[in-house]
RODO-2510 file (C-alpha; in nm, 4 decimals, decimal comma):
residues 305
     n   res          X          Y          Z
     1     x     8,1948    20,2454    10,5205
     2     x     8,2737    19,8919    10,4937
     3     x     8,5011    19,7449    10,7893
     4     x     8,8065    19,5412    10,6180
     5     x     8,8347    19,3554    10,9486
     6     x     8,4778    19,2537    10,8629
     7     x     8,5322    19,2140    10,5052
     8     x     8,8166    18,9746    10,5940
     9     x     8,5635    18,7260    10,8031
    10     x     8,3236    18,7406    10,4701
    11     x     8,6319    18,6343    10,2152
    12     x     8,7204    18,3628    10,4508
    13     x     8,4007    18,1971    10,4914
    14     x     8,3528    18,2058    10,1203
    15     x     8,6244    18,0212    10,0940
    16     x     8,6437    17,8026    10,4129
    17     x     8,2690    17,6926    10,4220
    18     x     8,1467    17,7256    10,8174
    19     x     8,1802    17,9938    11,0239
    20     x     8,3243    17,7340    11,2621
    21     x     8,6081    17,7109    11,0034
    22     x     8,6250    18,0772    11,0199
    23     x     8,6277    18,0822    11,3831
    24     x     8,9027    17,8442    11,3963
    25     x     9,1264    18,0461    11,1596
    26     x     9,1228    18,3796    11,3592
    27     x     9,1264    18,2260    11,7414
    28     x     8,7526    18,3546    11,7508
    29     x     8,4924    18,1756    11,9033
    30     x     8,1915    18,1029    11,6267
    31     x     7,9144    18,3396    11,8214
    32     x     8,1791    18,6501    11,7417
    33     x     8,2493    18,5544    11,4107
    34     x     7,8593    18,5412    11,3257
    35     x     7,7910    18,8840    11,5435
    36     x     8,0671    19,0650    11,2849
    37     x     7,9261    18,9293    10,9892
    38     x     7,5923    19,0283    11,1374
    39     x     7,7662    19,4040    11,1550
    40     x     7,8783    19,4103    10,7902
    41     x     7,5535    19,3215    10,6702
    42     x     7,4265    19,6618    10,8502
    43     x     7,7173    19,8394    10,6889
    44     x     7,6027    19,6889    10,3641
    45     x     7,2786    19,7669    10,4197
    46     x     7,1738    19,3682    10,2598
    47     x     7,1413    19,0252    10,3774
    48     x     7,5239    18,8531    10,2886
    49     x     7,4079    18,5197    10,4481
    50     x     7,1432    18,2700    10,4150
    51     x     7,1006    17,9713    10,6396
    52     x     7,0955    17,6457    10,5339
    53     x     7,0120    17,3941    10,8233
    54     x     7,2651    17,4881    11,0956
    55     x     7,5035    17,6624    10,8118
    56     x     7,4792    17,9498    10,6212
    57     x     7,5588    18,0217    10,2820
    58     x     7,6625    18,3428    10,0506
    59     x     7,3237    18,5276     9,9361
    60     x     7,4326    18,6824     9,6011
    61     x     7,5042    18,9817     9,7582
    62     x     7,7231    18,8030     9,9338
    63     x     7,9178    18,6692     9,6965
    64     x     8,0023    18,9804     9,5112
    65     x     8,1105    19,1206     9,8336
    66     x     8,3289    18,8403     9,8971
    67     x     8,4587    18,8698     9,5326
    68     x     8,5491    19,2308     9,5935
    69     x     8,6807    19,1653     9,9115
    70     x     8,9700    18,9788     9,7756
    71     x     9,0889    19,2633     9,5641
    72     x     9,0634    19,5186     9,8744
    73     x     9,2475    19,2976    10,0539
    74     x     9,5455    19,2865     9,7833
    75     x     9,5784    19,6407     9,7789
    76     x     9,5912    19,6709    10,1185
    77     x     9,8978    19,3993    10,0602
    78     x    10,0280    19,6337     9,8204
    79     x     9,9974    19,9374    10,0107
    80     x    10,2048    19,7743    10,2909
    81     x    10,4698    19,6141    10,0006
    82     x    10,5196    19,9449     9,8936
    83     x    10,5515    20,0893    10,2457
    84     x    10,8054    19,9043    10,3086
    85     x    11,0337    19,9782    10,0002
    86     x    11,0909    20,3075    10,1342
    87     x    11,2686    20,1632    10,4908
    88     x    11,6105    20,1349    10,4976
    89     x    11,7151    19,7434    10,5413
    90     x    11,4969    19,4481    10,5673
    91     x    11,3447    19,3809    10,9119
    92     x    11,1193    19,1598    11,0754
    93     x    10,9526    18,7455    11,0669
    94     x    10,9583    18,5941    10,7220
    95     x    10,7533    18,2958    10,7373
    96     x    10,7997    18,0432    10,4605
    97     x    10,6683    17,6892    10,4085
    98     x    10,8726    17,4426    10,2174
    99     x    10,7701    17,0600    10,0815
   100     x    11,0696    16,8885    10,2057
   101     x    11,2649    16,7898     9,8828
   102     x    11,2674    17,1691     9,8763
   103     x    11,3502    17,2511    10,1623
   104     x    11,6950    16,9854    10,1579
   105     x    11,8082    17,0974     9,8193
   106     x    11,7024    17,4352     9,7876
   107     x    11,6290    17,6116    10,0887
   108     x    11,9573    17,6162    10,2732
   109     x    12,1812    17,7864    10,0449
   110     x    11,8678    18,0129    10,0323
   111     x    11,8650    18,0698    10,3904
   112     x    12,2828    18,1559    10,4548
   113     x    12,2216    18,3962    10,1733
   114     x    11,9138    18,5889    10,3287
   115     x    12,0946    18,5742    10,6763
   116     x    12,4275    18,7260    10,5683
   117     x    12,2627    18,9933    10,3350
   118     x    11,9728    19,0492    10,5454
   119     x    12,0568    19,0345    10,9244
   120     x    11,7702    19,2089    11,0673
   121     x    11,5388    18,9274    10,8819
   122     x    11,3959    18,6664    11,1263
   123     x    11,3429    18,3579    10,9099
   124     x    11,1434    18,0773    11,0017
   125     x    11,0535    17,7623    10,7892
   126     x    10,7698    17,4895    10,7877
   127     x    10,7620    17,2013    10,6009
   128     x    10,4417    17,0622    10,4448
   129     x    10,2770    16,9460    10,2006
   130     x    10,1639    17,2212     9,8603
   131     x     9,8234    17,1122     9,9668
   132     x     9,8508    17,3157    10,2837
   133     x     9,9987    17,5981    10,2270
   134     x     9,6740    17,8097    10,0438
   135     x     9,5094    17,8363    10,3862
   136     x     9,8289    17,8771    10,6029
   137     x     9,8707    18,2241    10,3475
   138     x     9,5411    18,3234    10,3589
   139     x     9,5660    18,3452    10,7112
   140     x     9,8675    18,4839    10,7763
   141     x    10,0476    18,2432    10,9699
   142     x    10,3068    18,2157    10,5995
   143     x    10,3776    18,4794    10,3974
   144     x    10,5889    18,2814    10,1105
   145     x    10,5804    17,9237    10,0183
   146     x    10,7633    17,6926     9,7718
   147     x    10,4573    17,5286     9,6593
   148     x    10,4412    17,2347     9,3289
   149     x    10,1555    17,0832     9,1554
   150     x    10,2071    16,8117     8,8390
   151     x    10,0777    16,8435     8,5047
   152     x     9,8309    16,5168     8,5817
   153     x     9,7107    16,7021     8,9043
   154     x     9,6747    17,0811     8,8439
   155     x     9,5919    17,3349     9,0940
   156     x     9,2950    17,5745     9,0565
   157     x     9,3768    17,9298     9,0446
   158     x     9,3000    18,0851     9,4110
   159     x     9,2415    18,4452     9,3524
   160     x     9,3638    18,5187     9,7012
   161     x     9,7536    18,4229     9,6493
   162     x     9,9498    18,4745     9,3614
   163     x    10,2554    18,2699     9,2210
   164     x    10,5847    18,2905     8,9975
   165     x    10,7502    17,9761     8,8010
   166     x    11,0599    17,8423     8,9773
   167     x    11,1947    17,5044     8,7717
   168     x    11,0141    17,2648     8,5686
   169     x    11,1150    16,8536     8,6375
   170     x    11,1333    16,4991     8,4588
   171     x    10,9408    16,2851     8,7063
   172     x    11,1131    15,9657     8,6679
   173     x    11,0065    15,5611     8,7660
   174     x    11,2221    15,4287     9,0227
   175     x    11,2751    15,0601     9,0101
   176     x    11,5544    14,7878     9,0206
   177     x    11,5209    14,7040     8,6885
   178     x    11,4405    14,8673     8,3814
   179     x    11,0622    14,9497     8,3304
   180     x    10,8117    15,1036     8,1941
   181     x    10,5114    15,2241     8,3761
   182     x    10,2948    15,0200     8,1781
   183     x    10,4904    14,6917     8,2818
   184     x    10,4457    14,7607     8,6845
   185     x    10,1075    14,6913     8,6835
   186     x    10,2403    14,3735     8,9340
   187     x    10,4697    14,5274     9,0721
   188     x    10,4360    14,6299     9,4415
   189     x    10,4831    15,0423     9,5210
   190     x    10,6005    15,2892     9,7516
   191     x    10,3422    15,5176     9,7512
   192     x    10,3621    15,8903     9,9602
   193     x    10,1186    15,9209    10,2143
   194     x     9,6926    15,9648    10,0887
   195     x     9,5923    16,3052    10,0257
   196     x     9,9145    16,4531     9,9402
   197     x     9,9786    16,5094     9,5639
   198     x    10,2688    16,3214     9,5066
   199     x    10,0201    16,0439     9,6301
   200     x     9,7434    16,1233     9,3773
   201     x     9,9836    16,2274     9,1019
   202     x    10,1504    15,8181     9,1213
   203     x     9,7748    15,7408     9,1160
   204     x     9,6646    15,9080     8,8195
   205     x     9,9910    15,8042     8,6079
   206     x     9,9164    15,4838     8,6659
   207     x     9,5271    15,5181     8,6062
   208     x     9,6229    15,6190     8,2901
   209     x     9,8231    15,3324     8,2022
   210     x     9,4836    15,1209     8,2786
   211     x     9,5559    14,9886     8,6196
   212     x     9,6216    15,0976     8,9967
   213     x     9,9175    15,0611     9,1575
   214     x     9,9438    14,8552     9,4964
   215     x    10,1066    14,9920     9,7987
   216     x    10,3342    14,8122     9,9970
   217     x    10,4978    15,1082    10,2108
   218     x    10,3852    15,4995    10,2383
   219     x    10,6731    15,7540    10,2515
   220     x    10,6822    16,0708    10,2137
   221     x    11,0485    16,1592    10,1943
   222     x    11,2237    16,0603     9,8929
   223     x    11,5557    15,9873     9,9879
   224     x    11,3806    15,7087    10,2576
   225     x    11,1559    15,6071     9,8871
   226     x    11,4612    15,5518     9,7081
   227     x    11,6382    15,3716     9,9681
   228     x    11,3448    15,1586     9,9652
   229     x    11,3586    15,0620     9,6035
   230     x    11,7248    15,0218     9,5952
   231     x    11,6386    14,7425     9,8565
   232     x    11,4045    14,5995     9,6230
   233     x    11,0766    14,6887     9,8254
   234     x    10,9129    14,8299     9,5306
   235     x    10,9142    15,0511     9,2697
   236     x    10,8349    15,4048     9,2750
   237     x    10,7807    15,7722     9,1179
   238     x    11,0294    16,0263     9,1913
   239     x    11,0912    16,4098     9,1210
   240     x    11,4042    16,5131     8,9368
   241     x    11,4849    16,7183     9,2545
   242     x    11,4833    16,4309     9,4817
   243     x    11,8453    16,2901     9,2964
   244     x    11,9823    16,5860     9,3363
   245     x    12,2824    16,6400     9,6419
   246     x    12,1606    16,8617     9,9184
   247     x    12,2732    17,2824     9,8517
   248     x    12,5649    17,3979    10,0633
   249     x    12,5567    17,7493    10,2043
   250     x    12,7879    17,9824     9,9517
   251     x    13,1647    17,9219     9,9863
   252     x    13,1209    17,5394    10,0526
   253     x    13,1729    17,3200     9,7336
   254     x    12,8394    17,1527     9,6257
   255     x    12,7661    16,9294     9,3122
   256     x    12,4815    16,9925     9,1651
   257     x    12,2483    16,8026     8,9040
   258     x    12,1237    17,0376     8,6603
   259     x    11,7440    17,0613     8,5903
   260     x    11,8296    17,1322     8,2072
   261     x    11,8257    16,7636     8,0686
   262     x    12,1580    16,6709     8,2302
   263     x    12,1345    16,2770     8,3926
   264     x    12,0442    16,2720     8,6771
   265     x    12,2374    16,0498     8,9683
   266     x    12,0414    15,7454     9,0881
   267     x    12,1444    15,5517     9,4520
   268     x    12,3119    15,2148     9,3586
   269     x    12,0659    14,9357     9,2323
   270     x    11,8207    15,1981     9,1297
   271     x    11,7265    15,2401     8,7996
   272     x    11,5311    15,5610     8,6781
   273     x    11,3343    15,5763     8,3738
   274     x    11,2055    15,9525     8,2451
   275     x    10,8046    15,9152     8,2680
   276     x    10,5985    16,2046     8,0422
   277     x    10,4626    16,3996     8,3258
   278     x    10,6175    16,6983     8,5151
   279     x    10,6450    16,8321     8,8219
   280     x    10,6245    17,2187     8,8372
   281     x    10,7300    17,4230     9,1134
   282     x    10,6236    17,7843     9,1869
   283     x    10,6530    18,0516     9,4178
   284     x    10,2875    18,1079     9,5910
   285     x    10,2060    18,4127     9,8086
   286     x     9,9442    18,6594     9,8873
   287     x     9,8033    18,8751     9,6154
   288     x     9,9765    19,2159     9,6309
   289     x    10,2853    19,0936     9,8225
   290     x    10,4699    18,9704     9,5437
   291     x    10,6969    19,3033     9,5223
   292     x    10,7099    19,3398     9,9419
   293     x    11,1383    19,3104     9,9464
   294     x    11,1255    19,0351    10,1868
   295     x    10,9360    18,8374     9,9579
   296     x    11,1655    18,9612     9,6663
   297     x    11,4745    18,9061     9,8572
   298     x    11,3527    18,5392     9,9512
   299     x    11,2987    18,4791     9,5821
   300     x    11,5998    18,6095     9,4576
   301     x    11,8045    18,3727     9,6783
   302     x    11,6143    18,0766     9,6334
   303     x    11,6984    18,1069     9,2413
   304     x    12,0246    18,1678     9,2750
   305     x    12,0493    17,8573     9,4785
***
């Protein structure tokens, strides 16, 4: 019989690389992570490694293992999602990570909801950046995210998490003026940080207007971006949800700007001009939790905020 702890370590190192990496994940040191593997290769009764220099890689074997692994592992997710349908009332940590336009616009409304309705619930939220999040769910440390990708930089599938469509958005240009993104090839930009995706998106828009776009400042919060254009620092790409008004808990009065095509509301001095590309943003968790009622409950709310 195959050990799931085991089978766990062997998913993981597919996907992370290094058994260091492994190590690092679980609070193991690397000399236990490499004696279990060592173990489920007996229970397999076939090499799963190979080594390569001072790293190992999947054998074939190991690789189908792996592959399978994943869809124990979201059973075992749905086993426990179904498990705890049948309790009476919601209990227990809910760990979510939010990118922060998200988290200011979206997430508190979200949050008053799930507290009143769900006392026994012990939220907890970390912002970061989408790019994070696929290895903070894979091991464990989130169990829902608000995660977004753009049409000019896609995500791969990751057949260990799952995700549901929240709201499409215009991305628009930012500037003080009005311009196209073909005409700011000049122009000096306000850039997020490298190796985020709002970073690379602003990168590849521009790449595809034949040029690359010069940084003058790196920010990663929009609201600090905009206030930085509007003081004629640069010009600068901006999600739809960024213009919107922060969401008050319910029974405060909030304005909202609709994602449907309505205007949206730029700071003074800031003009906005609709670029082609989109921003999408999706619910991401593990494969077979999608139906736990935590998650469900944490869904529902965030839509109806």
């Amino acid at each position: 019989m195959l050990d799931v702890r085991k089978l766990r370590l062997l998913r993981d190192l597919a996907d992370r690389g290094t058994i260091a990496a492994v190590a690092a994940t679980h609070n193991y040191t690397p000399s236990a992570v490499s004696q279990q593997l060592a173990a489920l290769e007996r229970e397999a009764g076939t090499a799963l490694l190979a080594r390569t220099g001072r790293g190992v890689t999947l054998t074939p074997a190991g690789t189908v293992l792996a592959a399978h692994a994943e869809e124990v592992l979201a059973a075992l997710e749905r086993a426990t999602a179904a498990l705890a349908a049948t309790r009476t009332g919601l209990t227990g940590p809910l760990r979510i990570g939010a990118f922060p336009t998200a988290m200011r616009t979206l997430l508190p409304a979200a949050l008053a909801t799930l507290a009143r309705e769900h006392p026994g619930l012990d939220l907890s939220v970390d912002e970061l950046d989408p790019a994070l999040v696929p290895a903070r769910l894979r091991d464990g440390t989130l169990d829902v995210a608000l995660v977004h990708d753009y049409d000019l930089v896609p995500i791969a599938p990751d057949p260990a998490l799952e995700t549901a469509p929240l709201l499409d958005e215009t991305m628009y240009l930012a500037a003080t003026r009005p311009l196209d993104l073909a005409a700011c090839r000049d122009e000096r930009w306000i850039l997020a940080g490298p190796g985020t995706l709002c970073h690379t998106m602003t990168v590849r828009a521009c790449e595809a207007e034949g040029f690359l776009p010069r940084a003058r400042h790196h920010a990663d919060d929009f609201v600090t971006v905009l206030t930085l254009v509007a003081a004629g620092q640069g010009v600068a790409v901006v999600p739809e949800l960024a213009l919107r008004p922060p969401s008050s808990p319910p029974g405060q009065a909030a304005t909202t700007v609709a994602a449907d095509g309505a205007t949206p509301v730029a700071p003074d001095g800031v003009v906005l001009t609709p670029l082609r590309t989109r921003r999408r943003t999706r619910f991401a968790y593990r494969a077979g939790t999608g139906a736990h009622p935590s998650i469900a409950a944490f869904t529902a709310a965030v839509r109806a905020a």
